[in-house]
C-alpha positions in Angstrom: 68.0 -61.1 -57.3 70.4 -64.0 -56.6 67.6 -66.5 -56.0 68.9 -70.1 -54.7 67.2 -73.6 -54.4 68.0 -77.1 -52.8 65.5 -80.2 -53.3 66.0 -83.5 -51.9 64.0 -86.2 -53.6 63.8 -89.7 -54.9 61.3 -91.6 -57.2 60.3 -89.1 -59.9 59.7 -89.3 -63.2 61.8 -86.1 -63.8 65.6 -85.4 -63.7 65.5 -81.8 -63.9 64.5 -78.7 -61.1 63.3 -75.9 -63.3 63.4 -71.8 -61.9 60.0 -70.4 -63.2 59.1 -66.8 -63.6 55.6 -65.8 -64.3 54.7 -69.3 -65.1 57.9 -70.1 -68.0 61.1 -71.9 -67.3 63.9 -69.2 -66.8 66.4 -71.8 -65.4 66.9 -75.2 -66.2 69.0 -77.3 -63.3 70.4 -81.4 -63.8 71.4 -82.9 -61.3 74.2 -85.6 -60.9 73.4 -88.5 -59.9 70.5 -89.3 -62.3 69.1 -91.8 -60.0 67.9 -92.9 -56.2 68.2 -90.3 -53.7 69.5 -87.2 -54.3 69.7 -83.4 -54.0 69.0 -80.8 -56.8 70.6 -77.4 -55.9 70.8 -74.3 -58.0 71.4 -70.4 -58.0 70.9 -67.8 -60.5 71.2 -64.0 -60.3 67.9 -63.0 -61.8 66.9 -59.9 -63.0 62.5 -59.7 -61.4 60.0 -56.8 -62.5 58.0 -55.2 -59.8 54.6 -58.2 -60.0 56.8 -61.0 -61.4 57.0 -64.0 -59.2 58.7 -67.4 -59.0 58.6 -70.9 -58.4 60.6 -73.8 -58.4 59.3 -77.2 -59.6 60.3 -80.4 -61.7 60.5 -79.7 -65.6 59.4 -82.2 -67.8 58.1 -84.6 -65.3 57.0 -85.0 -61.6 58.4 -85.7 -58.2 56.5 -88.6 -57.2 58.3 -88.5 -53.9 59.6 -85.5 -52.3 60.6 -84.5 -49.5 60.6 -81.6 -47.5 56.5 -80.9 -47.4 56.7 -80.1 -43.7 60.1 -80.0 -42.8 62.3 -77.2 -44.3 65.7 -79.3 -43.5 64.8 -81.2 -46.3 64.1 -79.3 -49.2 63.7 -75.0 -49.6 64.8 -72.1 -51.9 64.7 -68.3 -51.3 66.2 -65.4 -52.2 68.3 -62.1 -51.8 67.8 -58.7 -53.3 71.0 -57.6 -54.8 71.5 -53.8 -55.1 
């Protein structure tokens, strides 16, 4: 799978966006600039088991203030099956 992510935030106590699979960190993302406002993105082709899921979410820390909780211009992440 080529799985993708982009996460706008500011105010967190974390400065990396880790890719999760069945609950333990696959991918680990850093963004640049370290502080204010800013946009984690990532991508990784991933190889998934039939069952296996994913999420995206801070490593190490929180997001005390991110965006994109109801609007998806914000912040989202999906994938792609490559065959």
């Amino acid at each position: 799978y080529y799985v993708f992510f982009r996460a706008y935030r500011n105010s967190s106590t974390s400065t990396e966006v880790a890719l999760y699979v069945n609950g333990s960190v696959k991918n680990r993302f850093r963004p640049l600039p370290q502080g204010g406002d800013y946009i984690f993105a990532g991508s990784v082709l991933i190889e998934l088991n039939k069952g296996d899921y994913i999420d995206v979410r801070a490593h190490n820390g929180d997001f005390g203030n991110f965006y994109g909780n109801n609007n998806a211009q914000f912040s989202n992440w999906g994938g792609h099956l490559i065959d």
